[in-house]
C-alpha positions as CSV (number, residue, x, y, z in Angstrom):
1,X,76.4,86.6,35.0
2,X,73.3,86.2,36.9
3,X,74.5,87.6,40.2
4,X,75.8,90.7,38.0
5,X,72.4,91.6,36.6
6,X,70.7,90.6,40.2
7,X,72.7,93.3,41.6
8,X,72.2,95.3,38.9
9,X,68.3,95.5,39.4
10,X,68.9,96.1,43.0
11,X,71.2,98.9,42.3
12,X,68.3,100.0,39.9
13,X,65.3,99.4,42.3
14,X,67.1,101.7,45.2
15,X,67.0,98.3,47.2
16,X,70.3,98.9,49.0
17,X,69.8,100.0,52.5
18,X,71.3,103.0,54.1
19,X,73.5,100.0,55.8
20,X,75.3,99.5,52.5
21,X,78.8,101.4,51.9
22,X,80.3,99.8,49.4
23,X,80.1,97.7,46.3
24,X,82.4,95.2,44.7
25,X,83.3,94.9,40.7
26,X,84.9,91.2,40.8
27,X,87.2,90.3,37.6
28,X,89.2,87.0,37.9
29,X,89.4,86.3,42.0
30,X,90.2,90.1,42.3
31,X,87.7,92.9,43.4
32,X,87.5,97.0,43.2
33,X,86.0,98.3,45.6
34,X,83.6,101.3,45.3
35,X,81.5,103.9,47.7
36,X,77.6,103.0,47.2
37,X,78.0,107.4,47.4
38,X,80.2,107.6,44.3
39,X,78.1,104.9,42.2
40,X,74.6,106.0,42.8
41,X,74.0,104.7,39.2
42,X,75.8,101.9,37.2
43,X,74.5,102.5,33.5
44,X,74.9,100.1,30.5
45,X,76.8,101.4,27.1
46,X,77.9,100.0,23.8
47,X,74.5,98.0,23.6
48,X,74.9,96.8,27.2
49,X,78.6,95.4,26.2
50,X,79.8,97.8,29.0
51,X,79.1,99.3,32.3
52,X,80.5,102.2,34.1
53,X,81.3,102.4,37.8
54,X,82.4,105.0,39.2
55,X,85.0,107.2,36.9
56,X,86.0,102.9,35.6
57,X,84.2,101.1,32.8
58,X,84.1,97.5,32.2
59,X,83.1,95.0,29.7
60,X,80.9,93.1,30.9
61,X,81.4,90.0,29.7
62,X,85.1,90.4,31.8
63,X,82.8,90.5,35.0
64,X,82.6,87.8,37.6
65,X,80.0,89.5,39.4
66,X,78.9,92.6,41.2
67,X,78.4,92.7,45.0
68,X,76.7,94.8,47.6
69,X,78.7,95.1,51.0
70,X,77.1,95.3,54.3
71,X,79.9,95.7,57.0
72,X,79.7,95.0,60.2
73,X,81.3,98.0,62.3
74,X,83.2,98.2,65.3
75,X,83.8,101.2,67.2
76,X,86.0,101.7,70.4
77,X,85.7,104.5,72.6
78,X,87.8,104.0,76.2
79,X,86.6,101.4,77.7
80,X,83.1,100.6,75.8
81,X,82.9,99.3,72.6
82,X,79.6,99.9,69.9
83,X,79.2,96.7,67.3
84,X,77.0,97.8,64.6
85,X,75.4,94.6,62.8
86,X,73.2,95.6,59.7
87,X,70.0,93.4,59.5
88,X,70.9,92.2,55.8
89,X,74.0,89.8,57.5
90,X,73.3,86.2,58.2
91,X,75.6,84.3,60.9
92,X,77.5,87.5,62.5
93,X,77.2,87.6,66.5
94,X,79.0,89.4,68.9
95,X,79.6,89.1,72.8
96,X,80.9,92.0,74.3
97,X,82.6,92.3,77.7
98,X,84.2,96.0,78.6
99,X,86.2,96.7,75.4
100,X,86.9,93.4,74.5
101,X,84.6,92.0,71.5
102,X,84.3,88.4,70.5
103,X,82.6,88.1,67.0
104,X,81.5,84.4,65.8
105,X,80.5,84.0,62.2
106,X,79.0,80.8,60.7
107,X,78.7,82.6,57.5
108,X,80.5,80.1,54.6
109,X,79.4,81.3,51.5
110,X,80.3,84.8,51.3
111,X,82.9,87.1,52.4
112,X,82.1,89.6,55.1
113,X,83.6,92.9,55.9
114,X,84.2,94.3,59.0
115,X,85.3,97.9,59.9
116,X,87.4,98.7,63.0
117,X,87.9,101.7,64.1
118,X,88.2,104.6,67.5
119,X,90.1,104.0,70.1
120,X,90.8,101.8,73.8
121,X,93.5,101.3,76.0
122,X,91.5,98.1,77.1
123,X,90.1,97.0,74.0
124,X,90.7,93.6,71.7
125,X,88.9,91.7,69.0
126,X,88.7,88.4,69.1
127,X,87.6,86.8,65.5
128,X,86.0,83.1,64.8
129,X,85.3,82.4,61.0
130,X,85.4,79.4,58.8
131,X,85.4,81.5,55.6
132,X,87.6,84.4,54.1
133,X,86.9,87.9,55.0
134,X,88.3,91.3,55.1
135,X,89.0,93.9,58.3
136,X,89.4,97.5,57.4
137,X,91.4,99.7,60.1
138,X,89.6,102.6,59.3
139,X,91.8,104.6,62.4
140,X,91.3,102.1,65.1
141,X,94.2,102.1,68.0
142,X,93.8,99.1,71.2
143,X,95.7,98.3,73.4
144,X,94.5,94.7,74.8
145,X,94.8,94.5,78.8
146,X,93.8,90.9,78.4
147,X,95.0,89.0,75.1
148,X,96.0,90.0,71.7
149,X,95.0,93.2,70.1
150,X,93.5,91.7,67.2
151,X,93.5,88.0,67.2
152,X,92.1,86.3,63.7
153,X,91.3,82.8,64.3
154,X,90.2,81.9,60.7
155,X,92.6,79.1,58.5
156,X,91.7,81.0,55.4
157,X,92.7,84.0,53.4
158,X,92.2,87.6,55.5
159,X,92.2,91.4,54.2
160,X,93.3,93.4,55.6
161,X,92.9,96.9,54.7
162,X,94.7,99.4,55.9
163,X,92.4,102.2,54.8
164,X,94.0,105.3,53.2
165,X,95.2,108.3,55.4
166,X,94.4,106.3,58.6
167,X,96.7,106.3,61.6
168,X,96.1,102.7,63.7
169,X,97.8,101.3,66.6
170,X,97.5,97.6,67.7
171,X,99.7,96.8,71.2
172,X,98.7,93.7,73.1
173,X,98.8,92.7,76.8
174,X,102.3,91.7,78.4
175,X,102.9,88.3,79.8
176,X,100.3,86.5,78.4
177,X,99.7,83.2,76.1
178,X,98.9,84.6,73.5
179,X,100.8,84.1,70.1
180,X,101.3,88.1,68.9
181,X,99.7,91.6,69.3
182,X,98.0,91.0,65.4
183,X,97.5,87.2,65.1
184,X,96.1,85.7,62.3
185,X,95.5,81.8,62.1
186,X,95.0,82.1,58.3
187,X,97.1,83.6,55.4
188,X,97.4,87.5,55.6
189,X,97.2,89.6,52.8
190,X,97.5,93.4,53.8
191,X,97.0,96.3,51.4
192,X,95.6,100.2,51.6
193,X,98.2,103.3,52.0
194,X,97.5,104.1,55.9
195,X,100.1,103.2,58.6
196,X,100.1,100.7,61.0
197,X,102.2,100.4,64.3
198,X,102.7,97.3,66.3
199,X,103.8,96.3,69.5
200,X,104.5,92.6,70.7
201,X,104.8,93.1,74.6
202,X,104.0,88.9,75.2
203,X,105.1,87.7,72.0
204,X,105.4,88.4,68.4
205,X,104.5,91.8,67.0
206,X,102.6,90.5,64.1
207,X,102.2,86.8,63.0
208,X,100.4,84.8,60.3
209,X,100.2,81.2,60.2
210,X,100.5,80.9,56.8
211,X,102.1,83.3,53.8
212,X,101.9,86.9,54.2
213,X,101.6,89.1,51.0
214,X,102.1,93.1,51.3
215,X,100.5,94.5,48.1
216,X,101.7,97.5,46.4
217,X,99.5,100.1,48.2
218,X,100.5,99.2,51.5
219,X,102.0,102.2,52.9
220,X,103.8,102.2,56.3
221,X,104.1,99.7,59.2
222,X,106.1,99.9,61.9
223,X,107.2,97.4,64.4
224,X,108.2,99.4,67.8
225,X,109.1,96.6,69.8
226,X,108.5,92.7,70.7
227,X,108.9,90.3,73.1
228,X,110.1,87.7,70.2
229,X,110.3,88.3,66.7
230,X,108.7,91.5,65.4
231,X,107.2,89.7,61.9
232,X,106.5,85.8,61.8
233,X,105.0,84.0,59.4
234,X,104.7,80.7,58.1
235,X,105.2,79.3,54.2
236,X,106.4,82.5,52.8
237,X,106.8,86.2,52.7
238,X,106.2,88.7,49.6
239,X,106.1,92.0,49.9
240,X,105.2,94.1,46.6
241,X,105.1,97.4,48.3
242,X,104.8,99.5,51.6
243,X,107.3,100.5,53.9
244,X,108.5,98.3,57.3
245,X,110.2,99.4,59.9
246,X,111.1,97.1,62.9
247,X,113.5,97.8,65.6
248,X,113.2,96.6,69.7
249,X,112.7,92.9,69.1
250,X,113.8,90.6,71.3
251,X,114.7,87.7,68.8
252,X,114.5,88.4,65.0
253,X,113.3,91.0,63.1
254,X,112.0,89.0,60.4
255,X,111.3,85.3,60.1
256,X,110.0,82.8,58.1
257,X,109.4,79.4,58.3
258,X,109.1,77.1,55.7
259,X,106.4,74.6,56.0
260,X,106.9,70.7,55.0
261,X,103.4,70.5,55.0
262,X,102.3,73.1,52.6
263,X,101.2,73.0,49.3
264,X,101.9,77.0,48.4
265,X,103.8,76.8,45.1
266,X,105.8,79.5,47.2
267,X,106.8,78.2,49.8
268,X,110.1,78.6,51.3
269,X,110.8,81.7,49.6
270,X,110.8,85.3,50.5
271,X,110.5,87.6,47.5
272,X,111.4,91.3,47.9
273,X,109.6,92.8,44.5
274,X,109.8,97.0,46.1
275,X,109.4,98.9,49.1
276,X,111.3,99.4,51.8
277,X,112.6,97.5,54.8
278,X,114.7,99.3,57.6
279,X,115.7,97.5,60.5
280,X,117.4,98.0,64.0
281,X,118.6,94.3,65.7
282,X,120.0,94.8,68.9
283,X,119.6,91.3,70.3
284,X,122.0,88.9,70.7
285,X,122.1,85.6,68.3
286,X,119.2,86.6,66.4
287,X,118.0,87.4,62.7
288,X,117.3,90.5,61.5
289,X,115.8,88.7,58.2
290,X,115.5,85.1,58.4
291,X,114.2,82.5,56.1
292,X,114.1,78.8,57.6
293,X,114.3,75.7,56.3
294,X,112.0,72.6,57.5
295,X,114.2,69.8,58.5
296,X,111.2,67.6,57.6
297,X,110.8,68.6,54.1
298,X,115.0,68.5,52.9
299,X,113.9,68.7,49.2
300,X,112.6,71.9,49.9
301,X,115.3,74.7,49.7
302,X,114.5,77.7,50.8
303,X,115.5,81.2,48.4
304,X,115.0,84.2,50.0
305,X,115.4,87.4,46.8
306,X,115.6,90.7,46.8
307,X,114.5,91.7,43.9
308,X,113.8,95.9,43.8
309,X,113.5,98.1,46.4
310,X,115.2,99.0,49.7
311,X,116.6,97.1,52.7
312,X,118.8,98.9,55.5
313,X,119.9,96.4,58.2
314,X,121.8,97.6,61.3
315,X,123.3,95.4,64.1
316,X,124.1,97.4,66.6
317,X,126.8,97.3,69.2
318,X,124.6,95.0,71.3
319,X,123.4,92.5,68.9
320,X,126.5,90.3,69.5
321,X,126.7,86.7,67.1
322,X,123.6,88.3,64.9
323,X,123.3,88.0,61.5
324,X,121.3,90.7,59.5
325,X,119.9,88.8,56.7
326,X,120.2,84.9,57.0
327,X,119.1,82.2,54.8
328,X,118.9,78.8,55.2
329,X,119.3,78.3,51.2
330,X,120.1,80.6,48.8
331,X,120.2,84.2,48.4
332,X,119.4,86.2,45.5
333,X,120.1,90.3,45.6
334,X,118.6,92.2,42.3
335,X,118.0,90.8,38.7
336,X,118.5,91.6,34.8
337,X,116.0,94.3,35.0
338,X,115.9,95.1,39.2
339,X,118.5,97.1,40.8
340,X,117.4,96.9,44.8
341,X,119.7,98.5,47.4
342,X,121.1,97.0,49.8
343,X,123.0,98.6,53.1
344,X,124.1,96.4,56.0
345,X,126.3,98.1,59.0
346,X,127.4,95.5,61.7
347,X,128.6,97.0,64.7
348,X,128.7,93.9,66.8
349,X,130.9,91.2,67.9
350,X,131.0,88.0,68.9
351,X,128.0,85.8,70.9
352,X,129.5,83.0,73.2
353,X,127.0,80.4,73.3
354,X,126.4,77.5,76.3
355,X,128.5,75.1,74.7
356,X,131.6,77.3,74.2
357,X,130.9,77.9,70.9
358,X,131.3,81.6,68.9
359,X,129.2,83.2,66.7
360,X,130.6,85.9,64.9
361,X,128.0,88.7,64.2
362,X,127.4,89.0,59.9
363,X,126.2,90.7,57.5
364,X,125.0,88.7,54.3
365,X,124.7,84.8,55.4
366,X,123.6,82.1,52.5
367,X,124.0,78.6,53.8
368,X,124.2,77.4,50.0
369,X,124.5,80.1,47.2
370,X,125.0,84.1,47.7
371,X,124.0,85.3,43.8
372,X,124.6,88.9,43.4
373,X,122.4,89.5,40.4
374,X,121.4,93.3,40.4
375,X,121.7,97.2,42.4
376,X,123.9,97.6,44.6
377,X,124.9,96.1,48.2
378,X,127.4,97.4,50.7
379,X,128.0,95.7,53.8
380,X,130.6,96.9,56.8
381,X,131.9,95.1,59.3
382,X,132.9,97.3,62.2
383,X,132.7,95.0,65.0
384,X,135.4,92.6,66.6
385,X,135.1,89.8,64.6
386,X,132.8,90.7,62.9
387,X,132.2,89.2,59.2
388,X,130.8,90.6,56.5
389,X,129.6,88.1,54.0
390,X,129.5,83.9,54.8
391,X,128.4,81.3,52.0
392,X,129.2,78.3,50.4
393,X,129.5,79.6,47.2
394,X,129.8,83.2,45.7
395,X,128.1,84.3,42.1
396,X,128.1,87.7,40.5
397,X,126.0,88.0,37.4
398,X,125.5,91.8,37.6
399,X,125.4,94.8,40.0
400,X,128.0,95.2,42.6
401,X,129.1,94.1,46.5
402,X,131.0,96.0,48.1
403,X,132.6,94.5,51.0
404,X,134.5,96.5,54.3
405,X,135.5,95.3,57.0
406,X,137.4,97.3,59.8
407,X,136.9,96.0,63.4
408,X,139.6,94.0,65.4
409,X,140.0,90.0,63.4
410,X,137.1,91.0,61.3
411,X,136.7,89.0,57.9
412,X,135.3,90.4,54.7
413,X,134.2,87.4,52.6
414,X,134.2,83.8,54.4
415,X,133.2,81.0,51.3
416,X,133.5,77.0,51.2
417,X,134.2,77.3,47.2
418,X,136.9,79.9,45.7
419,X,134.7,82.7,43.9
420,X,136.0,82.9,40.3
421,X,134.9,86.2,39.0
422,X,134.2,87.1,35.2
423,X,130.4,86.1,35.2
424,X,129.8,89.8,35.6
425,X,129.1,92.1,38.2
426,X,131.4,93.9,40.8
427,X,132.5,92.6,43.7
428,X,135.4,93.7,46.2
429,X,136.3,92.7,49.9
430,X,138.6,90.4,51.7
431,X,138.7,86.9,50.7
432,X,138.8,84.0,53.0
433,X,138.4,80.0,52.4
């Protein structure tokens, strides 16, 4: 409680500098975040057993701590770029060359915010940290003419904040070495209602090393096009909330890649708990959602579920030997108490690969168990040869599958075991073992 009542008697004093915005009510790892402008005062109640903040009040025996933030800002404008450093941060520098800003910190005991925002069509951040920290995009739209956009080269856990009603753009140079437009060495967690539109013209779109968590507030982000896959990310994927949408990808929409090395109690798993995902694949052999397995951790088997929300997956005419959503374990659509929608149209055909070999375009592909659990999923196969579901084994415990197929030697359902149906839920197509 000590740092509490330190900040408390700054608050008090009127020690915090015009440089401050915010503050920072901390309760188990987790943080609200407050305008210094809002909570001029933060008075004691109830014999000092609570405190209010804001329009929020808190016991304060629940409180980790209360912090005072001192961003450091960056702000674009063409080809010039203002870094604003306030004199209370330790270990922040900054080299700046045109538009292009390298910050360094050797900061590692507390996490610093930074706040991006105007606008450059030759403008990049480059970021070296040891510790976690946050980035606000607080309107901020670059496009790089030498490197990534926004390149995070930190192994821990990022913010990063999308700030409400914001509009920000990241697009990267083309043919460089650089691993995506929005790079982030760490594990990415991304919240705040704004949008966020990505381009990957080298690349991936957007990439994390490790996990990447969308929290509910996320609002939209869009994926406009990429030179590989539009999102890639390492250990696994969870998105809570937002809204993606990801079309002009050269490889897969989606991907993620389990990690053998990890020691995420999720990992190899993508979890789907609401929002939305829409997505356009019109490249051949690729994913439009894909979760990998690591053929150096076997015991690990990957479960990609889609819990709640919304998914819309088209392969379009193009997007020959595709699959829309792919897993290299099991797949899990909806649950007792979810009821997620599902829509997958596949318009293409068949890929021919170097060795002879065809790839028929699908819709729903499980290499070990397809469990239909919840909402409702439709999938249509219009292309030749075209398939609509492929698994090894087919369980229905609630919702429904509805299964079309229409194009020339298209196949509804292909499984390895008979499906034997009475478990509950729906399902109807064209069977084939």
């Amino acid at each position: 409680m000590k740092k509490l009542f330190l900040s408390l008697l700054l608050l008090c004093a009127g020690a915090i500098t015009t440089q401050a915005q915010w503050i920072r009510v901390w309760q188990g790892g987790e943080s609200t975040r407050y305008a210094i402008a809002d909570a001029p005062l933060v008075p004691y109640s109830a014999a000092g057993s609570t405190i209010t903040v804001g329009s929020d009040s808190y016991a304060t025996a629940a409180i980790d701590s209360i912090t005072v933030i001192y961003p450091v800002t960056i702000t674009w404008s063409g080809t010039t770029v203002d870094v604003d450093i306030p004199e209370n941060v330790e270990g922040v520098t900054a080299t700046v060359s045109g538009g292009d800003v390298v910050i360094t910190n050797a900061n590692t005991s507390s996490e610093q915010e930074f706040i991006l925002k105007g606008s450059s069509s030759s403008g990049s951040l480059t970021y070296n940290g040891t510790y976690k920290c946050k980035f606000h995009l607080d309107g901020v739209n670059l496009t790089s003419t030498s490197g990534a956009a926004l390149d995070i080269q930190c192994g821990k856990r990022i913010d990063l904040i999308i700030e409400d009603g914001t509009v920000n753009s990241l697009t990267d140079a083309a043919g460089g070495t650089h691993k995506a437009a929005l790079n982030c060495q760490g594990h990415l967690e991304v919240s705040g209602g704004g949008s966020l539109t990505i381009a990957g013209k080298t690349n991936h779109a957007l990439r994390s090393n490790e996990y990447l968590l969308l929290k509910k507030s996320v609002g939209d982000i869009t994926i406009t096009d990429a030179a590989a896959d539009g999102i890639h990310c390492g250990e696994y994927f969870q998105m809570n909330g937002g809204n993606i949408t990801i079309s002009g990808t050269a490889a897969d929409g989606l991907q993620v890649e389990t990690d053998a090395t990890s020691a995420e109690d999720l990992n190899g798993q993508f979890i789907m708990n609401g929002g939305s995902i829409n997505l356009t694949l019109a490249s051949v052999d690729s994913k439009g959602i894909r979760l990998d397995a690591d053929a150096a951790a076997p015991s690990i088997v990957p479960h990609m579920q889609l819990l709640d929300g919304t998914v819309t997956v088209n392969l379009t005419t193009t997007a020959n030997g595709s699959k829309a959503i792919a897993s290299d374990g099991n797949l899990t659509i909806g649950s007792t108490t979810t009821s997620p929608t599902v829509g997958i149209t596949v318009d293409a055909g068949v890929y021919v690969d170097t060795a002879g070999e065809e790839n028929r375009a699908t819709g729903l592909k499980a290499d070990q168990t397809l469990t239909i659990a919840g909402g409702a999923t439709t999938v249509s196969a219009t292309g030749d040869k075209s398939r609509g579901v492929r698994a090894t084994t087919l369980t229905a415990t609630g919702g429904s599958l509805v299964v079309t197929n229409t194009g020339t030697k298209s196949q509804g359902i292909k499984l390895d075991n008979v499906f034997r149906p009475g478990e509950g839920g729906t399902v109807s197509g064209n069977f084939k073992y």
